[in-house]
N, CA, C and O atoms as a printed pandas DataFrame, in Angstrom:
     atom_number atom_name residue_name chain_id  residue_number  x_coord  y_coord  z_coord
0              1         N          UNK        A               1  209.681  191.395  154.060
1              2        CA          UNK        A               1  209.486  190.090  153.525
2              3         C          UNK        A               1  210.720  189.623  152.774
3              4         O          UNK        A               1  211.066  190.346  151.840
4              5         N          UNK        A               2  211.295  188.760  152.972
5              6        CA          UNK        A               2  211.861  187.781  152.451
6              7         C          UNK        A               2  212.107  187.007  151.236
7              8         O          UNK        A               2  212.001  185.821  151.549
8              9         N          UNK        A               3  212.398  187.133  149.940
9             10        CA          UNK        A               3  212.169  186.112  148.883
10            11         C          UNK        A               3  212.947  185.685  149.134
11            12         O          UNK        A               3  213.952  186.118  149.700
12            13         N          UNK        A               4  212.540  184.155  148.573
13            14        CA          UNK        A               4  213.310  182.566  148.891
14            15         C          UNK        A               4  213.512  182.598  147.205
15            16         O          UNK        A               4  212.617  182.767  146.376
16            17         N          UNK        A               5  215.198  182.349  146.907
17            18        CA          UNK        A               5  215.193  182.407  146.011
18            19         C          UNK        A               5  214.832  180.448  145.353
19            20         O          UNK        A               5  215.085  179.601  146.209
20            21         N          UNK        A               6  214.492  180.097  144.465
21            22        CA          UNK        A               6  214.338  178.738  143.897
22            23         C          UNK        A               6  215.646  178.074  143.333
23            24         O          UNK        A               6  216.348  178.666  142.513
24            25         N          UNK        A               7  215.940  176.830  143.803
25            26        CA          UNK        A               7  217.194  176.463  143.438
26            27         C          UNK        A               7  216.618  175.735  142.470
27            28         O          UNK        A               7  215.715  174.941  142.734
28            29         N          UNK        A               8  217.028  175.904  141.372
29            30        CA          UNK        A               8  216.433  175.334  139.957
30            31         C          UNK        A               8  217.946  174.297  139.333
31            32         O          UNK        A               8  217.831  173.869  138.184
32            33         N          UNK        A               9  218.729  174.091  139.791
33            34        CA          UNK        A               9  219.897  172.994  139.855
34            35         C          UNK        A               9  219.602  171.831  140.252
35            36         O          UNK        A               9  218.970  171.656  141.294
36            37         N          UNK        A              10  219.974  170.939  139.554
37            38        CA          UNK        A              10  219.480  169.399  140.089
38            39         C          UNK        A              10  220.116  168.988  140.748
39            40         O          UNK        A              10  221.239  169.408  140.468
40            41         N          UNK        A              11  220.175  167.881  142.156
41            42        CA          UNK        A              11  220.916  167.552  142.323
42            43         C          UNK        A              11  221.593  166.057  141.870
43            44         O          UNK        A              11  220.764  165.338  141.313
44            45         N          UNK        A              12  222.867  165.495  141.997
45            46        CA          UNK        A              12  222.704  163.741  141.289
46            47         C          UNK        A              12  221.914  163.034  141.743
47            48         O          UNK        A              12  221.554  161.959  141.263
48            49         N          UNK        A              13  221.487  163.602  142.856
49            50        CA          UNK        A              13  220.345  162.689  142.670
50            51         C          UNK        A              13  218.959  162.549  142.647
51            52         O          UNK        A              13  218.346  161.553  143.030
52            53         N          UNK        A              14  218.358  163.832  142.071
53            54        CA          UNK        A              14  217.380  164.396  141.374
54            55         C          UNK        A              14  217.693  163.664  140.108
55            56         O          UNK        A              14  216.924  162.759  139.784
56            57         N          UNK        A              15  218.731  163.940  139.345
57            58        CA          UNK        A              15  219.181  163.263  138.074
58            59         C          UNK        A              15  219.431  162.160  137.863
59            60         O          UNK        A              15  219.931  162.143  136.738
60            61         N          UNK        A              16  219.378  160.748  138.434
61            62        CA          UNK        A              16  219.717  159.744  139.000
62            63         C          UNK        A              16  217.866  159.159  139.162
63            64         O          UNK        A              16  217.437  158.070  138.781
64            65         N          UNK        A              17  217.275  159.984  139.658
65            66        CA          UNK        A              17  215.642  158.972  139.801
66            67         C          UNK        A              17  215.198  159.552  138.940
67            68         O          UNK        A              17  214.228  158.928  138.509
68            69         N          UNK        A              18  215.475  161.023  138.068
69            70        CA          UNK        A              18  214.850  161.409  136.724
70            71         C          UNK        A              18  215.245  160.209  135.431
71            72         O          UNK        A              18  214.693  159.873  134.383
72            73         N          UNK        A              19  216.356  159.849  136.072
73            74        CA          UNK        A              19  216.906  159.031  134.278
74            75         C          UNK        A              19  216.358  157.685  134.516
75            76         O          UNK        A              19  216.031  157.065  133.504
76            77         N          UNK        A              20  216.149  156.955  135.974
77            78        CA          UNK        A              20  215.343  155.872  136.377
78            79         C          UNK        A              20  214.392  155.983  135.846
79            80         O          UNK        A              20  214.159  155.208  134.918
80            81         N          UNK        A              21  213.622  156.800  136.138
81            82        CA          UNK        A              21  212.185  157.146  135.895
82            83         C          UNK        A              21  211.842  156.969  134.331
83            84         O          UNK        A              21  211.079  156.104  133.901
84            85         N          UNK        A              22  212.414  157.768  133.671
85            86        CA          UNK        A              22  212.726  158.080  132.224
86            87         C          UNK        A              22  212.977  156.597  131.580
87            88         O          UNK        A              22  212.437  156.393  130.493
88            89         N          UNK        A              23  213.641  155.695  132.078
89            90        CA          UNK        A              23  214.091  154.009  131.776
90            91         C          UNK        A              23  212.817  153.780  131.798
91            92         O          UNK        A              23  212.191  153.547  130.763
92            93         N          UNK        A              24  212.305  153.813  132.902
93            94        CA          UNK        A              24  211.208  152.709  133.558
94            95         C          UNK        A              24  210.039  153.017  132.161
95            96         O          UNK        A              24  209.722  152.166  131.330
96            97         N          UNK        A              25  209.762  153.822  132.183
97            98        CA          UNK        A              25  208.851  154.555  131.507
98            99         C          UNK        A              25  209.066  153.887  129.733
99           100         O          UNK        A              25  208.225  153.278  129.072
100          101         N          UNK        A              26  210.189  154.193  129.419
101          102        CA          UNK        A              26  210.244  153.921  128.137
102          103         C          UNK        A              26  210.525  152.221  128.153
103          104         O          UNK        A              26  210.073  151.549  127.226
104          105         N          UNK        A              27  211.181  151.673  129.092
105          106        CA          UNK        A              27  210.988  149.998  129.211
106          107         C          UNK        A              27  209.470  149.559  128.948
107          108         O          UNK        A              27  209.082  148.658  128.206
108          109         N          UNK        A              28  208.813  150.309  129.638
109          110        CA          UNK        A              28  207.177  150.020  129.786
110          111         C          UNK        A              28  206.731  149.702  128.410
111          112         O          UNK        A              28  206.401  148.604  127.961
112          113         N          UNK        A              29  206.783  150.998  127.745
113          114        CA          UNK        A              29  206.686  151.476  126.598
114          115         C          UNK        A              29  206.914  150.208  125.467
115          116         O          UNK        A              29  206.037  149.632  124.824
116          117         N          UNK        A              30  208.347  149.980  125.447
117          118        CA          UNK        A              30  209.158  148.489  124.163
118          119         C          UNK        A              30  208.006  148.009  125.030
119          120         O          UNK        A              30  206.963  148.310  124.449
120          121         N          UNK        A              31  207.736  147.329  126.286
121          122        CA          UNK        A              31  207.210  145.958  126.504
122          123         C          UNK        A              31  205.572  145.611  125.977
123          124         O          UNK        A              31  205.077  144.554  125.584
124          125         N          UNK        A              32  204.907  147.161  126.177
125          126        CA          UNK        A              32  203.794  147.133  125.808
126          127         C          UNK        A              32  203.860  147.178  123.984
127          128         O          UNK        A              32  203.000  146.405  123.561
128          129         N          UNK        A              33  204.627  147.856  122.837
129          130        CA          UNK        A              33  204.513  147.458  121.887
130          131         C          UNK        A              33  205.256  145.957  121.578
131          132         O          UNK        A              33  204.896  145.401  120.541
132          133         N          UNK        A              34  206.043  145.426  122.231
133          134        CA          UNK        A              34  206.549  144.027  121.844
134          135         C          UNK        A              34  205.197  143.152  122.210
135          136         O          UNK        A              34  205.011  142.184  121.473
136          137         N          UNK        A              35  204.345  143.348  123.133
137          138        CA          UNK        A              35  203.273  142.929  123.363
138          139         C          UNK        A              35  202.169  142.631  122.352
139          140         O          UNK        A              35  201.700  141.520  122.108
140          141         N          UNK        A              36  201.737  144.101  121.659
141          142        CA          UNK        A              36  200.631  144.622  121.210
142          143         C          UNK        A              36  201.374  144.030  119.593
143          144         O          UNK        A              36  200.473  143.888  118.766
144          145         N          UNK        A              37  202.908  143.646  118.970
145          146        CA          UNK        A              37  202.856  142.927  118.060
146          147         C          UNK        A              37  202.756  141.400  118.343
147          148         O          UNK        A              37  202.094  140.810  117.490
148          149         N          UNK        A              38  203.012  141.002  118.852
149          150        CA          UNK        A              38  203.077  139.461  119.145
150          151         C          UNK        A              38  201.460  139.269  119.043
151          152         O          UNK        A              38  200.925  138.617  118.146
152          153         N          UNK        A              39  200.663  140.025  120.242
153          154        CA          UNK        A              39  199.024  139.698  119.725
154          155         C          UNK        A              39  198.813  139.974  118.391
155          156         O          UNK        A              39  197.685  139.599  118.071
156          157         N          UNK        A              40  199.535  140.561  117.308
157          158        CA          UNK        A              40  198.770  140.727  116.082
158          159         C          UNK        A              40  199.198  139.730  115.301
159          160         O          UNK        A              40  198.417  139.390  114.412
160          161         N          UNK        A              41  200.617  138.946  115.412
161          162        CA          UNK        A              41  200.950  137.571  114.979
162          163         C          UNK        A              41  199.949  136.813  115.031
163          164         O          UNK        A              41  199.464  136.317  114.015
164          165         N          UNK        A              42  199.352  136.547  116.574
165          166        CA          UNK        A              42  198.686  135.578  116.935
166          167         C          UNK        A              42  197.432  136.067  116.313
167          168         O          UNK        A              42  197.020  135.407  115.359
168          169         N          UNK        A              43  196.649  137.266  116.737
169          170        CA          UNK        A              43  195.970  137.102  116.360
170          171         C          UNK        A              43  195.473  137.124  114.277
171          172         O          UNK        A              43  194.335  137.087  113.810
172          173         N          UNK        A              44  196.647  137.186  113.598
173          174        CA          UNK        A              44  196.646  136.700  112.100
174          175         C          UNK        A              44  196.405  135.345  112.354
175          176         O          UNK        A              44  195.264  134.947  112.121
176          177         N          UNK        A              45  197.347  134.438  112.842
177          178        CA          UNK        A              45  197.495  132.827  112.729
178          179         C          UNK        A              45  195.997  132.418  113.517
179          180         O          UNK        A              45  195.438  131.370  113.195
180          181         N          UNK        A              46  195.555  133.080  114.288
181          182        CA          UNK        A              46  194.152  132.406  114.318
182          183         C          UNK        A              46  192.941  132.467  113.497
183          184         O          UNK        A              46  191.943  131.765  113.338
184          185         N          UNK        A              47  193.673  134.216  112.764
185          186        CA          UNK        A              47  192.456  134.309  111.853
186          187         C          UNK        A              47  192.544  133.295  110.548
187          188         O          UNK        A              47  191.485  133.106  109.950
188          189         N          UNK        A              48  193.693  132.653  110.083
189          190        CA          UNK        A              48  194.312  132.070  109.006
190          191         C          UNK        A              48  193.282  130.851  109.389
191          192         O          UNK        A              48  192.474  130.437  108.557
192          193         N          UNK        A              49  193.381  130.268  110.814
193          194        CA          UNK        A              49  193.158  129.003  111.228
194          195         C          UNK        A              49  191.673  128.710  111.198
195          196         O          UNK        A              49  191.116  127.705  110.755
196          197         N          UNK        A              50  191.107  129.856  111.794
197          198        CA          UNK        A              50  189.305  129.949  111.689
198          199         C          UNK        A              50  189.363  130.185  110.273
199          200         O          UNK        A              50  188.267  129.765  109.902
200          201         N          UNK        A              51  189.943  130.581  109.301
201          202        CA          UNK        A              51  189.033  130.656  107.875
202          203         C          UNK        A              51  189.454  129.055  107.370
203          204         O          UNK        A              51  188.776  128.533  106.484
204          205         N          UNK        A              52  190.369  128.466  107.857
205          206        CA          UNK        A              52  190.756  126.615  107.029
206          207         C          UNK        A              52  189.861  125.742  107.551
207          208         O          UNK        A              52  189.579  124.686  106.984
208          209         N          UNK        A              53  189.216  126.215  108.954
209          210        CA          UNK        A              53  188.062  125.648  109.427
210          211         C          UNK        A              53  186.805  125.735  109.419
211          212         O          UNK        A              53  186.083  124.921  109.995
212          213         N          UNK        A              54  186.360  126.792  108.727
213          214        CA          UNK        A              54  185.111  126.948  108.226
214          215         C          UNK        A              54  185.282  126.474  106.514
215          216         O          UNK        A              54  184.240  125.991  106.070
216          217         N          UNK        A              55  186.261  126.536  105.666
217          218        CA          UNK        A              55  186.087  126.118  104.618
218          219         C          UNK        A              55  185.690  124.327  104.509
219          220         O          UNK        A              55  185.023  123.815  103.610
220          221         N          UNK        A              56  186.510  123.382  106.069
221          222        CA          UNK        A              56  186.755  122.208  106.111
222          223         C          UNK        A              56  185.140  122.275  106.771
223          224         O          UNK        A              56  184.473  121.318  106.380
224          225         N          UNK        A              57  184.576  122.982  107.462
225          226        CA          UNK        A              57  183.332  123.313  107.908
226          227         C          UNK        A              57  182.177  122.871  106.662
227          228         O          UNK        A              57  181.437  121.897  106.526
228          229         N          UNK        A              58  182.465  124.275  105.736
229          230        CA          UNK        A              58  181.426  124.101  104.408
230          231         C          UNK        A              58  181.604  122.890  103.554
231          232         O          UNK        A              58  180.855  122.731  102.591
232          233         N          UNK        A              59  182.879  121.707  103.934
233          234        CA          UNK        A              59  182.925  121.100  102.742
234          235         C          UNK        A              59  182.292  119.721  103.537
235          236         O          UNK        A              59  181.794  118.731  103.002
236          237         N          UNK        A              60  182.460  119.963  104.838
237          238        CA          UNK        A              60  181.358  118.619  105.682
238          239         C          UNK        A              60  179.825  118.593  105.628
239          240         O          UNK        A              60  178.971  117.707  105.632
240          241         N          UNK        A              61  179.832  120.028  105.570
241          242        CA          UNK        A              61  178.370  119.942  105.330
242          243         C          UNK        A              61  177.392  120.248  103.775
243          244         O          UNK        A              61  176.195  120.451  103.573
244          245         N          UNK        A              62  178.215  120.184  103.168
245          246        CA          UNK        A              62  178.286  120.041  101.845
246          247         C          UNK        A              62  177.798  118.499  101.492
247          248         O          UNK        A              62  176.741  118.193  100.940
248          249         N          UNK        A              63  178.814  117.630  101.941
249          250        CA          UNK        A              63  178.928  116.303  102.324
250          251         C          UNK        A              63  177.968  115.854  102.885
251          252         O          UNK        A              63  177.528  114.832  102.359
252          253         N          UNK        A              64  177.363  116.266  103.907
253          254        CA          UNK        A              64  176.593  115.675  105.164
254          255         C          UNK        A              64  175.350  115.833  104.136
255          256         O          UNK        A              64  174.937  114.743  103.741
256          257         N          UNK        A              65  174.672  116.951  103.625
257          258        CA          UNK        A              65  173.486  116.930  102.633
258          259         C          UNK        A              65  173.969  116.081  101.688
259          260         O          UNK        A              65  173.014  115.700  101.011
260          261         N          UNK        A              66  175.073  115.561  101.284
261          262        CA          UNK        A              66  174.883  114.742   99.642
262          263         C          UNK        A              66  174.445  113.560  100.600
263          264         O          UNK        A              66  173.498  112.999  100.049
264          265         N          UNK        A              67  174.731  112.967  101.766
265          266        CA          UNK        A              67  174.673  111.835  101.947
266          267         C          UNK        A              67  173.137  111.211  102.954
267          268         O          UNK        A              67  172.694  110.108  103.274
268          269         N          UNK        A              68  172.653  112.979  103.209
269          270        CA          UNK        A              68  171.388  112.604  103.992
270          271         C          UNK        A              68  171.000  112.758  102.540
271          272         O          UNK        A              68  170.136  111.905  102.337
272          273         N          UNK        A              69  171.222  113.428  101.460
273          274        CA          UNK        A              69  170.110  113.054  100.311
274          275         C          UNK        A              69  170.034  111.434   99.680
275          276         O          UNK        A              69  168.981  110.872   99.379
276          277         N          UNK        A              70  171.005  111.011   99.595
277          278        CA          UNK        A              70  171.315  109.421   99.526
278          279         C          UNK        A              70  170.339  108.508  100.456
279          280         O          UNK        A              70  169.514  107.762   99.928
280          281         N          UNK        A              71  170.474  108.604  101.831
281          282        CA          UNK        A              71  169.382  108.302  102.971
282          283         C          UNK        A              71  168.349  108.451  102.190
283          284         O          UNK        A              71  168.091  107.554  101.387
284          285         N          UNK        A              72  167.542  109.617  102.263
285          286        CA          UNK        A              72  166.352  109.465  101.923
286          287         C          UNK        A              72  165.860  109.192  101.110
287          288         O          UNK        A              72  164.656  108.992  101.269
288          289         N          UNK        A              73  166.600  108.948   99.329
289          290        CA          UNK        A              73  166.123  108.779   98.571
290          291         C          UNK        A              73  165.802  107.432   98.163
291          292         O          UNK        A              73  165.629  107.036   97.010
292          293         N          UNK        A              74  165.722  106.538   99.622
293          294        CA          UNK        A              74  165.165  105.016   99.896
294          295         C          UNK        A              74  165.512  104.589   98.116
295          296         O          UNK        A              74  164.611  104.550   97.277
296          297         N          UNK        A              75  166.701  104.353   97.860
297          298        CA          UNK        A              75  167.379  103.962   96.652
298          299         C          UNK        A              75  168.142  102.391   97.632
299          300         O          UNK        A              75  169.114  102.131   98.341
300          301         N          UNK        A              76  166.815  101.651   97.006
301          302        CA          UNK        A              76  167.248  100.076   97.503
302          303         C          UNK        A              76  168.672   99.765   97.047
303          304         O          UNK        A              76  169.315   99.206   97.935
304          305         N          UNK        A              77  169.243   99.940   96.084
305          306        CA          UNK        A              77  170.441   99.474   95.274
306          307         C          UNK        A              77  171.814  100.236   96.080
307          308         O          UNK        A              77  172.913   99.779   96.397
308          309         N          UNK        A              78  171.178  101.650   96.250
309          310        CA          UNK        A              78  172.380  102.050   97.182
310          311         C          UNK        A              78  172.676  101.260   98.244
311          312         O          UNK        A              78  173.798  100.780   98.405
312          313         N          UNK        A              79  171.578  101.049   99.135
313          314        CA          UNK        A              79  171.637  100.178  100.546
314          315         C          UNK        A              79  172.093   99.167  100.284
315          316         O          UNK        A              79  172.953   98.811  101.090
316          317         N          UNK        A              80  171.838   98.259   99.193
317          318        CA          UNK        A              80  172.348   97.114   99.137
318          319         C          UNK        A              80  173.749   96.867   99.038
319          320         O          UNK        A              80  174.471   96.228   99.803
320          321         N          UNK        A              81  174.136   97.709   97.565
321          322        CA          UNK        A              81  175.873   97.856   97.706
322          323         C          UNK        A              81  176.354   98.078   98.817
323          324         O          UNK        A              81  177.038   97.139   99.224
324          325         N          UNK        A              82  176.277   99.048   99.578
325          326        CA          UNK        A              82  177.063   99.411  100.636
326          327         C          UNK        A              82  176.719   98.805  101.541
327          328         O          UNK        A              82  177.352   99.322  102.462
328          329         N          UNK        A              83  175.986   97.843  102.048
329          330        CA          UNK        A              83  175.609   96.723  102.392
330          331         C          UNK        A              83  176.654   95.412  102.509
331          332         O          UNK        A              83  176.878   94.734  103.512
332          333         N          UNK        A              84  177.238   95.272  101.123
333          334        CA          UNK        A              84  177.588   94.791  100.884
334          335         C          UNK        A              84  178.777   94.406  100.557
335          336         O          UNK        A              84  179.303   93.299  100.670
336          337         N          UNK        A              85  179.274   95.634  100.037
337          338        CA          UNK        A              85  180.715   95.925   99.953
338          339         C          UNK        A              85  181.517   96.508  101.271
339          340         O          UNK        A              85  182.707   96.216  101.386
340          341         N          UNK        A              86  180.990   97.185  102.087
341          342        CA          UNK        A              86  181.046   98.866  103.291
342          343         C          UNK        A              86  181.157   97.489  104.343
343          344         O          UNK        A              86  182.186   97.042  104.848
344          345         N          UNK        A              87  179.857   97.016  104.485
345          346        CA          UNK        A              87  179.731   96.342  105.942
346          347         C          UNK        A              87  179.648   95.081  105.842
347          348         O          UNK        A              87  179.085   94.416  106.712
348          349         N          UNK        A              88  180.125   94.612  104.900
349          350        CA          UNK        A              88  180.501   92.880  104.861
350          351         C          UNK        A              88  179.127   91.960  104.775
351          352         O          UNK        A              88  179.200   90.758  104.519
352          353         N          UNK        A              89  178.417   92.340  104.908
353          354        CA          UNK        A              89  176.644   91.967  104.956
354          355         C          UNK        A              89  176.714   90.906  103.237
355          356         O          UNK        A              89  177.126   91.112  102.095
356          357         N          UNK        A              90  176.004   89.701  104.025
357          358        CA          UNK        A              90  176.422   88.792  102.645
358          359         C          UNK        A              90  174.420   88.235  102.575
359          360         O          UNK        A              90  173.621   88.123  103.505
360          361         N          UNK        A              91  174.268   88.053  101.355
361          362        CA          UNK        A              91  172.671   87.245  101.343
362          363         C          UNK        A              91  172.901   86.042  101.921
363          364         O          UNK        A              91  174.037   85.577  102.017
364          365         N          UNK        A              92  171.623   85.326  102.438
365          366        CA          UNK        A              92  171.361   84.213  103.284
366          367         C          UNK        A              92  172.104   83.015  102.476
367          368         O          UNK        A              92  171.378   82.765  101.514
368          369         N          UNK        A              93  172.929   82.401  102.463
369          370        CA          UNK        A              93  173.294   80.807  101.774
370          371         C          UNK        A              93  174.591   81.258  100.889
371          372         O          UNK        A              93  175.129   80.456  100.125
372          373         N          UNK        A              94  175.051   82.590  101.046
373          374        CA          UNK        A              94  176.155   83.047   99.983
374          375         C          UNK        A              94  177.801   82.661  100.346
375          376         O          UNK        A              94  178.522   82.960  101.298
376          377         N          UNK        A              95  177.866   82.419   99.975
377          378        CA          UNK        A              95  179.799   82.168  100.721
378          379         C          UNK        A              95  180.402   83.334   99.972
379          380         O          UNK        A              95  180.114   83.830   98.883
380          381         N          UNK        A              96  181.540   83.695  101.084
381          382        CA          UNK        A              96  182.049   85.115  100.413
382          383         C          UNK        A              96  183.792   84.114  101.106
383          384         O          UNK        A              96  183.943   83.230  101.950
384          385         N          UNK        A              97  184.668   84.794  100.289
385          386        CA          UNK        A              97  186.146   84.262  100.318
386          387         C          UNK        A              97  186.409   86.036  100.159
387          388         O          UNK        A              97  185.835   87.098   99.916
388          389         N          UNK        A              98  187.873   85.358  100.534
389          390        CA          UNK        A              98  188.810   87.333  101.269
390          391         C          UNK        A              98  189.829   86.531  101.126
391          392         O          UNK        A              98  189.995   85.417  101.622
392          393         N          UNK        A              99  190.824   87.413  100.104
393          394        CA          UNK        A              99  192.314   87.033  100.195
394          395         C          UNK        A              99  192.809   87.862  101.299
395          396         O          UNK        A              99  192.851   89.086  101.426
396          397         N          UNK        A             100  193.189   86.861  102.102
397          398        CA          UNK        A             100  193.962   86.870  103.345
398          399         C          UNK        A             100  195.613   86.821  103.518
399          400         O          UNK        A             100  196.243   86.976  104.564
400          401         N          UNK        A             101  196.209   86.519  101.981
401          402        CA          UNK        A             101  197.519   86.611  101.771
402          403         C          UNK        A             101  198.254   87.567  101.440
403          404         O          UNK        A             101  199.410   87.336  101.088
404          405         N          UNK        A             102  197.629   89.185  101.485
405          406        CA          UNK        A             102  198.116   90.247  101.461
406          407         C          UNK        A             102  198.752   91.028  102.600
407          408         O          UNK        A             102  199.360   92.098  102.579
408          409         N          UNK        A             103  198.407   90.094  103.735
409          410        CA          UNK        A             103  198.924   90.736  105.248
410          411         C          UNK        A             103  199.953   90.463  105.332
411          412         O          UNK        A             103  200.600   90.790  106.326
């Protein structure tokens, strides 16, 4: 029998698709962490953005109850002012004047 001895020497160009390889690999590598920070930018600036919108959230509906409590509290005097002042709404026989020389 025969032993085959093992040529354990590289050749250039064994060494040549090892150091390719070795690039490719660690290119991968930067692209996937340049990746995996950019999503954590983004995903901060959205988290920044969803919390300015739920605060602008709580302060509408904050709002929205002061003004359905206004509604219901059939407060004739409210309706009337804003009636009156809000939507131009004048009583029957009233003359209303508007300085028009501010435009």
């Amino acid at each position: 029998m025969k032993k085959h001895k093992l040529n354990h020497e590289k050749t250039p160009k064994g060494i040549l698709s090892s150091l390719v390889l070795r690039l490719g690999v660690f290119a991968v590598i930067i692209v996937c962490i340049a990746m995996i920070i950019s999503n954590q930018s983004t995903l901060a600036e959205k988290q920044q953005e969803l919390a300015e919108i739920q605060a602008k959230k709580a302060m509408l509906q904050a709002e929205n109850v002061r003004l359905s409590r206004e509604l219901e509290s059939d407060e004739y005097s409210y309706m009337e002012n804003y009636a009156l002042n809000y939507l131009n709404y004048a009583y029957p026989n009233e003359r209303r004047f508007y300085d028009t020389s501010r435009n």
